[in-house]
PyMOL Python script that loads the backbone (N, CA, C, O; Angstrom):
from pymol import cmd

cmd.read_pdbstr("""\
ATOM      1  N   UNK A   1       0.841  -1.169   0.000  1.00  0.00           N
ATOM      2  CA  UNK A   1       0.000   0.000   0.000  1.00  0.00           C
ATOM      3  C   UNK A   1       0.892   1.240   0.000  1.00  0.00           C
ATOM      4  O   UNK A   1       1.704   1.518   0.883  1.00  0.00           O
ATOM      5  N   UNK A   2       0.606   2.039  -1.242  1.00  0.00           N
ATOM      6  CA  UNK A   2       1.628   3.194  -1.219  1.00  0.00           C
ATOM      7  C   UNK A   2       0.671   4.876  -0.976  1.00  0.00           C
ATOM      8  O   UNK A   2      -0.227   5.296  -1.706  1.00  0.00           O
ATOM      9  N   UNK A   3       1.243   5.547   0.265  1.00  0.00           N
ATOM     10  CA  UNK A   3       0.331   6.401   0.566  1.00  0.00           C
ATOM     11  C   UNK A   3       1.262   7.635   0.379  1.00  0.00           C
ATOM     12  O   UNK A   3       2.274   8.038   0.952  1.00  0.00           O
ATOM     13  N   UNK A   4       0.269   8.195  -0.972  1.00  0.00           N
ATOM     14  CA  UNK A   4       0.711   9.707  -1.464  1.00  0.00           C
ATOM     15  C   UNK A   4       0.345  10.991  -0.550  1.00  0.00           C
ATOM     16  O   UNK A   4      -0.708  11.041   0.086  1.00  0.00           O
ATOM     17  N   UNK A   5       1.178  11.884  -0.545  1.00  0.00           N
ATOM     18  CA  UNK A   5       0.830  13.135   0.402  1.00  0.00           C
ATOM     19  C   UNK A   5       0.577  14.160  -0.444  1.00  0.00           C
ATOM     20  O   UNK A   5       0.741  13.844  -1.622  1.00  0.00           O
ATOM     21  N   UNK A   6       0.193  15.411  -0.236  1.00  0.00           N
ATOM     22  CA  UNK A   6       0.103  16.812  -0.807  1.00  0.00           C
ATOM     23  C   UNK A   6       1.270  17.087  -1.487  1.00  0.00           C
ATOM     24  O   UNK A   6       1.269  17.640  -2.587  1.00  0.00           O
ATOM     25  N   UNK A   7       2.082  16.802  -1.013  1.00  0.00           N
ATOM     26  CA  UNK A   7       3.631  17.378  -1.275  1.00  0.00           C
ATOM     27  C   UNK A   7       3.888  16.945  -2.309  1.00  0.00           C
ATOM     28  O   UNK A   7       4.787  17.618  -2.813  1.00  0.00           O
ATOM     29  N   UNK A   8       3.372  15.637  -3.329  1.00  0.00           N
ATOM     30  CA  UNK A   8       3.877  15.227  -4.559  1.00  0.00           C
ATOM     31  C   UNK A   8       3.000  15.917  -5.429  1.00  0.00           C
ATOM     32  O   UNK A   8       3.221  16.117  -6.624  1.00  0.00           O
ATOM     33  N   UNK A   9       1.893  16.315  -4.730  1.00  0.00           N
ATOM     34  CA  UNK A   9       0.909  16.983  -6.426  1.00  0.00           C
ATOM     35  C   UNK A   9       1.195  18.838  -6.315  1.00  0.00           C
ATOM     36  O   UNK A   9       0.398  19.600  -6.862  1.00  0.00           O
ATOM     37  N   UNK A  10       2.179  19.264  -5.696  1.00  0.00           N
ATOM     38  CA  UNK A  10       1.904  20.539  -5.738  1.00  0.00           C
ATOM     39  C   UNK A  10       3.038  21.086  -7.056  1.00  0.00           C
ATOM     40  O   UNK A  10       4.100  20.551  -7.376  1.00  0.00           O
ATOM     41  N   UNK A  11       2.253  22.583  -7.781  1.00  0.00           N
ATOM     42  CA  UNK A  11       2.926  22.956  -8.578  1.00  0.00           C
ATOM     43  C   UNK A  11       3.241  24.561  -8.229  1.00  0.00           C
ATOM     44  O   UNK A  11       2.296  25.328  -8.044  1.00  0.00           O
ATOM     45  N   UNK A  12       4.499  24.980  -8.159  1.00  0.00           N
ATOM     46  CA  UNK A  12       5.093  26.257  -8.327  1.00  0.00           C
ATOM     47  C   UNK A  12       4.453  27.376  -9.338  1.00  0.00           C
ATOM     48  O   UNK A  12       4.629  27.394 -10.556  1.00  0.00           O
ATOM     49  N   UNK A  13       3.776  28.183  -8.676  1.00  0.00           N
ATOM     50  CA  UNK A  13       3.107  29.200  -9.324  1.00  0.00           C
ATOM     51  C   UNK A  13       3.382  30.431  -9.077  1.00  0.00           C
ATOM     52  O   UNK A  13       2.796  31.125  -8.246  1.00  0.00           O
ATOM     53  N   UNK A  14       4.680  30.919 -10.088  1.00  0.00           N
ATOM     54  CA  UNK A  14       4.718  32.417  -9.384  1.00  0.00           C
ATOM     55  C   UNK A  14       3.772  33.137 -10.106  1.00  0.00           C
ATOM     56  O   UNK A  14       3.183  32.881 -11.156  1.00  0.00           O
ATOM     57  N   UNK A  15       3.716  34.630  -8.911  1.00  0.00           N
ATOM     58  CA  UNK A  15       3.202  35.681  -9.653  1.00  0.00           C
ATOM     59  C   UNK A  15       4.148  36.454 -10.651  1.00  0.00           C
ATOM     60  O   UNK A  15       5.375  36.384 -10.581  1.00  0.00           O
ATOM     61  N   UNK A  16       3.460  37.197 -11.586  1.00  0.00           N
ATOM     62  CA  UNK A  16       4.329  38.179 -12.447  1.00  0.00           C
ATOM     63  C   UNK A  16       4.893  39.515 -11.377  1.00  0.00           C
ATOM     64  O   UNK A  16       4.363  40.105 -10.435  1.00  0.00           O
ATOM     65  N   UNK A  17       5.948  39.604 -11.918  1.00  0.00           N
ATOM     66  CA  UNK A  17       6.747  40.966 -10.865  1.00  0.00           C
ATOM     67  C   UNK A  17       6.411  42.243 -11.675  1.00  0.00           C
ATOM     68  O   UNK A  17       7.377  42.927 -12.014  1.00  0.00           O
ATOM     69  N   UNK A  18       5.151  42.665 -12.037  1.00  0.00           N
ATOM     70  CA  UNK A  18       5.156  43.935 -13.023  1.00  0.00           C
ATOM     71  C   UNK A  18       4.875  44.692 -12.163  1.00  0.00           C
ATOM     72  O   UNK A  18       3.823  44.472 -11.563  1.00  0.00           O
ATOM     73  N   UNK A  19       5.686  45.850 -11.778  1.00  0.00           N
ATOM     74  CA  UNK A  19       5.352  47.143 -10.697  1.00  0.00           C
ATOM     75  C   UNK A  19       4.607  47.923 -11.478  1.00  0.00           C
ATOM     76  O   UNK A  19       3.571  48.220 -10.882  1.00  0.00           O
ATOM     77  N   UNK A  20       4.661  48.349 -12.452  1.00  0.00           N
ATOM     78  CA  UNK A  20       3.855  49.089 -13.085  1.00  0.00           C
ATOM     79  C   UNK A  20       2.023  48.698 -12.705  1.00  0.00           C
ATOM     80  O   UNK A  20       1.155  49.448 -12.258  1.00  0.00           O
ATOM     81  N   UNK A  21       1.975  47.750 -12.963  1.00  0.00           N
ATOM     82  CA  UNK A  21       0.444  47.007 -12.686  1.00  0.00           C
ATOM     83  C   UNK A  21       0.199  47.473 -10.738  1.00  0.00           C
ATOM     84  O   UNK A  21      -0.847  47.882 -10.232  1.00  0.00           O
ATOM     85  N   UNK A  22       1.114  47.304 -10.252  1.00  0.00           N
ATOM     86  CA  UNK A  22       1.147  47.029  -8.733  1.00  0.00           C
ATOM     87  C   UNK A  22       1.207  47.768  -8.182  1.00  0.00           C
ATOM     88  O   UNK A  22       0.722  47.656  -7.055  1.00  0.00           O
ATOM     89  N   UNK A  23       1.971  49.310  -8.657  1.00  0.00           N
ATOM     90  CA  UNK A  23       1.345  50.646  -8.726  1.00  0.00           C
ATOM     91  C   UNK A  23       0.313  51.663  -8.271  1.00  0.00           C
ATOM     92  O   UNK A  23       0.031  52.557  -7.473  1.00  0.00           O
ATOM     93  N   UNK A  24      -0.123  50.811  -9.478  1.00  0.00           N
ATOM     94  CA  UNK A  24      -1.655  51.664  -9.643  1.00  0.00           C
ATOM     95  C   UNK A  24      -2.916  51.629  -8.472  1.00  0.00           C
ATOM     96  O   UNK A  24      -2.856  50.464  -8.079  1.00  0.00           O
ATOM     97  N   UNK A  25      -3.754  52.135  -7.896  1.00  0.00           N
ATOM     98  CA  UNK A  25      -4.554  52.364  -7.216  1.00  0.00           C
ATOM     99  C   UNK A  25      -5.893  51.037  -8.070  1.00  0.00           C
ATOM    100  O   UNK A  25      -6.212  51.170  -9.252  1.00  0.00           O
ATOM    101  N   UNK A  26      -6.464  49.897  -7.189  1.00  0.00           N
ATOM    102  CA  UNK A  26      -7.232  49.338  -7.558  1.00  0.00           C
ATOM    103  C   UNK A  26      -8.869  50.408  -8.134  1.00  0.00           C
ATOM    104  O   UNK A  26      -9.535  50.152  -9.137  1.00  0.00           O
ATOM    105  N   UNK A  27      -9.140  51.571  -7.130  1.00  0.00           N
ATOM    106  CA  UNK A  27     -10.255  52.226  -7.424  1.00  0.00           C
ATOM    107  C   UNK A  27      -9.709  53.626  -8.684  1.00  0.00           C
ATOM    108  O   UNK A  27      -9.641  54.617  -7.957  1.00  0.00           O
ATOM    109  N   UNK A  28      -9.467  53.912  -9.606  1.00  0.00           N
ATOM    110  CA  UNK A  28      -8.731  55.044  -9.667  1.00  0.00           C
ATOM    111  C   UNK A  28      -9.729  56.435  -9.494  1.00  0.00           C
ATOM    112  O   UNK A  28      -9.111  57.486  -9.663  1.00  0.00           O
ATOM    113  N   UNK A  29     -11.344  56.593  -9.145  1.00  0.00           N
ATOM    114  CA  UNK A  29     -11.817  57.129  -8.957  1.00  0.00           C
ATOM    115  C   UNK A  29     -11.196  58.403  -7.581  1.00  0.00           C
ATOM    116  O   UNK A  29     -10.613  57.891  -6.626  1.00  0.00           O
ATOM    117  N   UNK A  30     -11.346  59.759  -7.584  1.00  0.00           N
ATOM    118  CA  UNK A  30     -10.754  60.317  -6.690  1.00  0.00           C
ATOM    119  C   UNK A  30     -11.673  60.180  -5.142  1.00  0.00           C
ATOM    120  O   UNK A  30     -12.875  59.919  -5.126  1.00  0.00           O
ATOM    121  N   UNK A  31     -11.067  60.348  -4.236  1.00  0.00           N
ATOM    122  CA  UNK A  31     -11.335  60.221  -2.661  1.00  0.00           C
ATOM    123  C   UNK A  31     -11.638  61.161  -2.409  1.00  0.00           C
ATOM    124  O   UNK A  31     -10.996  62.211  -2.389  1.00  0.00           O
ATOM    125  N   UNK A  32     -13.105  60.866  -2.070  1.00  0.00           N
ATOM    126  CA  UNK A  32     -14.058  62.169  -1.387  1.00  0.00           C
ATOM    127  C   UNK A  32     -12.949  62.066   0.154  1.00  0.00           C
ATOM    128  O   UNK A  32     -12.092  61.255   0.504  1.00  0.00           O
ATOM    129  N   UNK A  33     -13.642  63.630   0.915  1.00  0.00           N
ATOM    130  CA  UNK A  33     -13.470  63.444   2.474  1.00  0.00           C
ATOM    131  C   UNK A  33     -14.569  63.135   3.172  1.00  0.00           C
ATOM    132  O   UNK A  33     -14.656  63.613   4.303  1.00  0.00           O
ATOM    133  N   UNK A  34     -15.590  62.322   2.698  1.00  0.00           N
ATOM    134  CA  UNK A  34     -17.052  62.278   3.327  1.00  0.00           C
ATOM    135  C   UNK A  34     -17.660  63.222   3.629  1.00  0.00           C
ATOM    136  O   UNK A  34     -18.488  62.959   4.501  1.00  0.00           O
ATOM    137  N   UNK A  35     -17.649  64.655   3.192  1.00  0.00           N
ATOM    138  CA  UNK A  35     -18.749  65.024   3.311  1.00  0.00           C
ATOM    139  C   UNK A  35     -19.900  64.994   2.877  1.00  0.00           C
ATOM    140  O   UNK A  35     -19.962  64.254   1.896  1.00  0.00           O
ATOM    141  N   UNK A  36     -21.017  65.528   3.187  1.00  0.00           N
ATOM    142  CA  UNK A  36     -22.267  65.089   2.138  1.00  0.00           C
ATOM    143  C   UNK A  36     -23.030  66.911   1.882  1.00  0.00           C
ATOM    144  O   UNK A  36     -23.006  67.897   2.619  1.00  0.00           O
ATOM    145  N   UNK A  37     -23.550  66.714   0.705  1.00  0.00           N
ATOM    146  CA  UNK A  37     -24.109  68.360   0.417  1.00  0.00           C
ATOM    147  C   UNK A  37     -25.742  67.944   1.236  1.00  0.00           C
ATOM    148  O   UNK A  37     -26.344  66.876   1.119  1.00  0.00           O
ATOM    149  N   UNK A  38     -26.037  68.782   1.802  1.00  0.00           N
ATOM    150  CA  UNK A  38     -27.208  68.500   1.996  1.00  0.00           C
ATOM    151  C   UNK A  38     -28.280  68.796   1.577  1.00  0.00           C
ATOM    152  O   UNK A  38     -29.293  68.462   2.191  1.00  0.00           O
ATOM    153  N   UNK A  39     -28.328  69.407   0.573  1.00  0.00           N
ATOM    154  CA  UNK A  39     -29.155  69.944  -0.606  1.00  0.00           C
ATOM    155  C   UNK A  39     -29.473  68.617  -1.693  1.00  0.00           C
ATOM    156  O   UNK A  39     -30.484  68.311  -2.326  1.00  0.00           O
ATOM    157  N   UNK A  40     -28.195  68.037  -1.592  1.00  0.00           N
ATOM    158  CA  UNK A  40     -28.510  67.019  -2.698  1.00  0.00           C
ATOM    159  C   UNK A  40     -29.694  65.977  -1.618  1.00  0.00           C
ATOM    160  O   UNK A  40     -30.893  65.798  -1.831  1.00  0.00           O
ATOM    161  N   UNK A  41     -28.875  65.441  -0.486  1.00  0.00           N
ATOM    162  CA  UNK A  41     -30.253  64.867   0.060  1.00  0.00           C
ATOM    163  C   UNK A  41     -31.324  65.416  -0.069  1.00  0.00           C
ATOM    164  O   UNK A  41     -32.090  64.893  -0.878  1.00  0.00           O
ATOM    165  N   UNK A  42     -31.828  66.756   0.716  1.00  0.00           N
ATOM    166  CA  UNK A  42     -32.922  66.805   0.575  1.00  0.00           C
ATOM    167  C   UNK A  42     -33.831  66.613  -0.753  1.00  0.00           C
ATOM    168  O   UNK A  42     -34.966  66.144  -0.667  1.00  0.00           O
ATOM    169  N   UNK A  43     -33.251  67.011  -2.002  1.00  0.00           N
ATOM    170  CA  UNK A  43     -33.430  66.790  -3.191  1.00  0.00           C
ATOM    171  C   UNK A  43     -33.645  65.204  -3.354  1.00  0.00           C
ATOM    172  O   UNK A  43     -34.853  65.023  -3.509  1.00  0.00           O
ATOM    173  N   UNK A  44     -33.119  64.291  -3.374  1.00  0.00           N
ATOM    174  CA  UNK A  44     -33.380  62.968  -3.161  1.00  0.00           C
ATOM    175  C   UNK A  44     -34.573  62.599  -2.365  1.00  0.00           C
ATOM    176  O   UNK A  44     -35.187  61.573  -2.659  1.00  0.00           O
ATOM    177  N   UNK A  45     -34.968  63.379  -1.344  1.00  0.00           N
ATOM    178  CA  UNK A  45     -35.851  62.863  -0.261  1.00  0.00           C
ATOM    179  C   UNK A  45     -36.866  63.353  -0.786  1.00  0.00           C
ATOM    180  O   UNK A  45     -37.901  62.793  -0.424  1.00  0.00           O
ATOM    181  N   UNK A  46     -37.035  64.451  -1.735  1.00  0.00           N
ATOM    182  CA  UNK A  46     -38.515  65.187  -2.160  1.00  0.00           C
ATOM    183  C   UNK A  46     -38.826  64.387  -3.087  1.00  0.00           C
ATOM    184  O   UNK A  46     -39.978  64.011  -3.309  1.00  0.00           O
ATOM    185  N   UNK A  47     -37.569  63.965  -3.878  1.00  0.00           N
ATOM    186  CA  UNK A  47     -38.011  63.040  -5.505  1.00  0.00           C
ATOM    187  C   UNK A  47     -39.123  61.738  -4.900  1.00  0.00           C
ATOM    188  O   UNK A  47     -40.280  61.536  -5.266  1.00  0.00           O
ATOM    189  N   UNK A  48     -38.245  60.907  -3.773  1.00  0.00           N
ATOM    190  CA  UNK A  48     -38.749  60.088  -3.293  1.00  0.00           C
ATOM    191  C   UNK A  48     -40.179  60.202  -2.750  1.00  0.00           C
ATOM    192  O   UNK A  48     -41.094  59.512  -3.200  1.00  0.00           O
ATOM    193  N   UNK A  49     -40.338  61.104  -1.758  1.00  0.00           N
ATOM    194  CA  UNK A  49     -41.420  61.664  -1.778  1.00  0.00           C
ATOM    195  C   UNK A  49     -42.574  61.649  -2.119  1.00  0.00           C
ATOM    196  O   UNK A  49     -43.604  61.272  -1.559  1.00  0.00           O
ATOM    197  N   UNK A  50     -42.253  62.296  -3.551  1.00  0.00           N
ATOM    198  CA  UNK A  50     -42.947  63.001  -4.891  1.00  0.00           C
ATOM    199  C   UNK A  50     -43.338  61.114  -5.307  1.00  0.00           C
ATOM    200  O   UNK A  50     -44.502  60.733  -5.174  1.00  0.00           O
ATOM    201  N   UNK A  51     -42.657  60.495  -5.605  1.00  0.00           N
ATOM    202  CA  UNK A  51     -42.726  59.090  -5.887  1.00  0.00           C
ATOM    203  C   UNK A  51     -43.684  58.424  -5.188  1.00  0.00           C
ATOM    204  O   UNK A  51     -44.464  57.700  -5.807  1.00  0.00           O
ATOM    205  N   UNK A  52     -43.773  58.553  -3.886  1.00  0.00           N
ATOM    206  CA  UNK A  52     -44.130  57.888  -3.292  1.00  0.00           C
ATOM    207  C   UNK A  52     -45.910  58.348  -3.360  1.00  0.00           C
ATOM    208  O   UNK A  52     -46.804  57.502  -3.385  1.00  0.00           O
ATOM    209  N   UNK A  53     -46.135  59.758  -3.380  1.00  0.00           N
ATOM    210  CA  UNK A  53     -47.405  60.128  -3.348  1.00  0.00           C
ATOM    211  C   UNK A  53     -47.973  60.238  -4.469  1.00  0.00           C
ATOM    212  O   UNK A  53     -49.203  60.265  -4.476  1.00  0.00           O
ATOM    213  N   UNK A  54     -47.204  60.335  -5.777  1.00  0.00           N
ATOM    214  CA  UNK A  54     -47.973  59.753  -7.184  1.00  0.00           C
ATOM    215  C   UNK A  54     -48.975  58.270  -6.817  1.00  0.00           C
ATOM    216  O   UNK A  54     -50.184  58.048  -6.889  1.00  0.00           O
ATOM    217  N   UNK A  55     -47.796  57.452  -6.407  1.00  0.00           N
ATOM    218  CA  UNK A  55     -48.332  56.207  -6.242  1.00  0.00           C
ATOM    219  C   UNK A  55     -49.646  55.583  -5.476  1.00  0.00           C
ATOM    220  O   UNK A  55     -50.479  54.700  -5.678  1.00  0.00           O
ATOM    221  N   UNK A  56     -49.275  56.769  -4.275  1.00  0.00           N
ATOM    222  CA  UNK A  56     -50.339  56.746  -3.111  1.00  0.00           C
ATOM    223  C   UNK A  56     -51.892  57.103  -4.096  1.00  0.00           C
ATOM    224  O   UNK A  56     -52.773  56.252  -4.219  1.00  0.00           O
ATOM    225  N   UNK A  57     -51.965  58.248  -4.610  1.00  0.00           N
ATOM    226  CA  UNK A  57     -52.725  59.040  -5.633  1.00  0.00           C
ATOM    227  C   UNK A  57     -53.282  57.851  -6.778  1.00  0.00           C
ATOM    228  O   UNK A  57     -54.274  58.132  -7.450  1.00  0.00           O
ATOM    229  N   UNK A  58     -52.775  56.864  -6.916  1.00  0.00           N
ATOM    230  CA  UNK A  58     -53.223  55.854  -8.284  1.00  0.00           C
ATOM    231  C   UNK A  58     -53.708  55.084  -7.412  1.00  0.00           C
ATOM    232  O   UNK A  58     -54.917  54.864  -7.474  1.00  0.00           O
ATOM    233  N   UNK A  59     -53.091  54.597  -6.590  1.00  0.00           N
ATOM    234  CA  UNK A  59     -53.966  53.310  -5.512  1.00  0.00           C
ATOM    235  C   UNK A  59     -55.314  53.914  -4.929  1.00  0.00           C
ATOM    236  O   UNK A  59     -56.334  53.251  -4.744  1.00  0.00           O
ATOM    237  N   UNK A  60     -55.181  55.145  -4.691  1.00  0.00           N
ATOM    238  CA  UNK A  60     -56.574  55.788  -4.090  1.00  0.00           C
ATOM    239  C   UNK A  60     -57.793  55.972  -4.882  1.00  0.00           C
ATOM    240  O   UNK A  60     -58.862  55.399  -4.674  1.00  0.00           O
ATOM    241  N   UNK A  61     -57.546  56.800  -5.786  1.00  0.00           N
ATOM    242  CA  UNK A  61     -58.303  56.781  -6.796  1.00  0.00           C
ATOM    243  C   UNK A  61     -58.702  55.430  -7.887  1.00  0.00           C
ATOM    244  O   UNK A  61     -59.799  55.340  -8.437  1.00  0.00           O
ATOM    245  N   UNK A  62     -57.491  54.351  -8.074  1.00  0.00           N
ATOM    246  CA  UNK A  62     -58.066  53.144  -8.504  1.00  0.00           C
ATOM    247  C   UNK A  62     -59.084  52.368  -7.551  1.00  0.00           C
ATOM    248  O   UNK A  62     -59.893  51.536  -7.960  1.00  0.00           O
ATOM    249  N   UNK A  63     -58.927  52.764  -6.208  1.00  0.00           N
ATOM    250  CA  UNK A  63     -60.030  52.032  -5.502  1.00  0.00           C
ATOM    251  C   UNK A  63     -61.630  52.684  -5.149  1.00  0.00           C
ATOM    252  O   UNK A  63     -62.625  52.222  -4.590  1.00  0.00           O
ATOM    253  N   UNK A  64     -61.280  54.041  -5.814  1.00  0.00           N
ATOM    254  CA  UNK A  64     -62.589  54.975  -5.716  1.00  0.00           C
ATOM    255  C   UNK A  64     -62.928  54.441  -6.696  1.00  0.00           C
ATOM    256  O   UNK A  64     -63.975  53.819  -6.519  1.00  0.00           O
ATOM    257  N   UNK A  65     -62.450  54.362  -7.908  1.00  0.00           N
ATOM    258  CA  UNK A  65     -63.330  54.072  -8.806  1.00  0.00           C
ATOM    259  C   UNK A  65     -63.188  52.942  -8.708  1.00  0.00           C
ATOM    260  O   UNK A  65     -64.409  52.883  -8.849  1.00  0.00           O
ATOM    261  N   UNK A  66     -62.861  51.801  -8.588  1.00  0.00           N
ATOM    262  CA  UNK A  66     -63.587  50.303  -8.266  1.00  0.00           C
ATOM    263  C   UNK A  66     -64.866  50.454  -7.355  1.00  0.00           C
ATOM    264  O   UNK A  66     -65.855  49.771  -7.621  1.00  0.00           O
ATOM    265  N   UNK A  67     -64.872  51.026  -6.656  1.00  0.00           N
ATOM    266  CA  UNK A  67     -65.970  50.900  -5.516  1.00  0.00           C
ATOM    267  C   UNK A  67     -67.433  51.403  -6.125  1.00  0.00           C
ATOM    268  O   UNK A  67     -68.541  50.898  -5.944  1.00  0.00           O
ATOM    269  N   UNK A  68     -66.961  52.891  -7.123  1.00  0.00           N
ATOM    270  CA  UNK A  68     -68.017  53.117  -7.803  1.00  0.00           C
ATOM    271  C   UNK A  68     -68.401  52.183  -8.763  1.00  0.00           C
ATOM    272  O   UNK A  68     -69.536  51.818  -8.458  1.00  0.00           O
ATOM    273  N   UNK A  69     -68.113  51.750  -9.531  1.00  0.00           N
ATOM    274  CA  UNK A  69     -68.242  50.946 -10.603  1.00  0.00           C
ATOM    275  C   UNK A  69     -69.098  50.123  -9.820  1.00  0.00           C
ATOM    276  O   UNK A  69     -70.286  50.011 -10.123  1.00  0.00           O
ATOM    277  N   UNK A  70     -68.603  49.533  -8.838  1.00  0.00           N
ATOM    278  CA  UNK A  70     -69.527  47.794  -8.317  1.00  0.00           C
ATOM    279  C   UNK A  70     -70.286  48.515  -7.886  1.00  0.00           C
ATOM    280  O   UNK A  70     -71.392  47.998  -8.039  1.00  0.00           O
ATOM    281  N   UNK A  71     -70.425  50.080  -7.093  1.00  0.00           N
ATOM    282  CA  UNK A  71     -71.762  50.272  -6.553  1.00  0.00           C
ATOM    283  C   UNK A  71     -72.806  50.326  -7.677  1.00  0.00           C
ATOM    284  O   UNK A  71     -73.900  49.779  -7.541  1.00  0.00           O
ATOM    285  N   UNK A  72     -72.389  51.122  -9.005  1.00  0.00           N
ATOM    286  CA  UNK A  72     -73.626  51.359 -10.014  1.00  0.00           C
ATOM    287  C   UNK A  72     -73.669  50.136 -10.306  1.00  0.00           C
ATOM    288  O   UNK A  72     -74.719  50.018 -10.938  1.00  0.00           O
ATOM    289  N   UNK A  73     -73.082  48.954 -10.225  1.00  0.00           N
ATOM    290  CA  UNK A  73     -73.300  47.552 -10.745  1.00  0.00           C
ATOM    291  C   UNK A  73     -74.560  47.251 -10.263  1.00  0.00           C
ATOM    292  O   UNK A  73     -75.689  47.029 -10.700  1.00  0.00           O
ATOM    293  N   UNK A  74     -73.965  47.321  -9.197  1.00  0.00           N
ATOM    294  CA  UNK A  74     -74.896  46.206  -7.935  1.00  0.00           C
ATOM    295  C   UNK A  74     -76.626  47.241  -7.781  1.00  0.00           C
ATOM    296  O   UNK A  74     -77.701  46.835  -7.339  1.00  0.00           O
ATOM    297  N   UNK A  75     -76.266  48.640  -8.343  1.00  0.00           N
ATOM    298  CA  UNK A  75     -77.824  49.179  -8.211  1.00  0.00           C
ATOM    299  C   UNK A  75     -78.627  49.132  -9.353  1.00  0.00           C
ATOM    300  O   UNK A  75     -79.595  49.892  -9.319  1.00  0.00           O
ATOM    301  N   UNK A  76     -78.480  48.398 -10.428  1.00  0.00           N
ATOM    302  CA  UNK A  76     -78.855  47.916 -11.426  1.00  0.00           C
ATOM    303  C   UNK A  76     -79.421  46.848 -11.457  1.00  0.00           C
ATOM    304  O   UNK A  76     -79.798  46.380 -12.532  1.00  0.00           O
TER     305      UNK A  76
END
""", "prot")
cmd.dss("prot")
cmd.show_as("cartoon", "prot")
cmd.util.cbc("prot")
cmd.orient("prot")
């Protein structure tokens, strides 16, 4: 019985030595300091808002008029 270890199947894998590549910044986008404008939020928060009460506005009125509809149904 012949018992093989790790050590016979391994293969030597270097990496490439290119500094140029190794260099470079992975993000190259520039680095905020975290601040935030707060204009742009609020602007975001009205859009959302605004979004949100269109929607409110179609659900309301789609159920007014469902309700009418079955009422003139049903008084027929």
């Amino acid at each position: 019985m012949n018992t093989k270890g790790f050590t016979e199947n391994t293969e030597n894998i270097e990496t490439p030595n290119d500094i140029n590549v190794s260099e470079k910044p992975l993000n190259p986008s520039k680095i905020s300091s975290g601040r935030v404008d707060i204009n742009v939020l609020k602007s975001k928060l009205e859009a959302e808002k605004s979004k949100e009460f269109r929607k409110n506005i179609f659900i309301f009125s789609f159920c007014v008029l469902l309700l009418g509809s079955i009422g003139i149904f049903l008084s027929l």
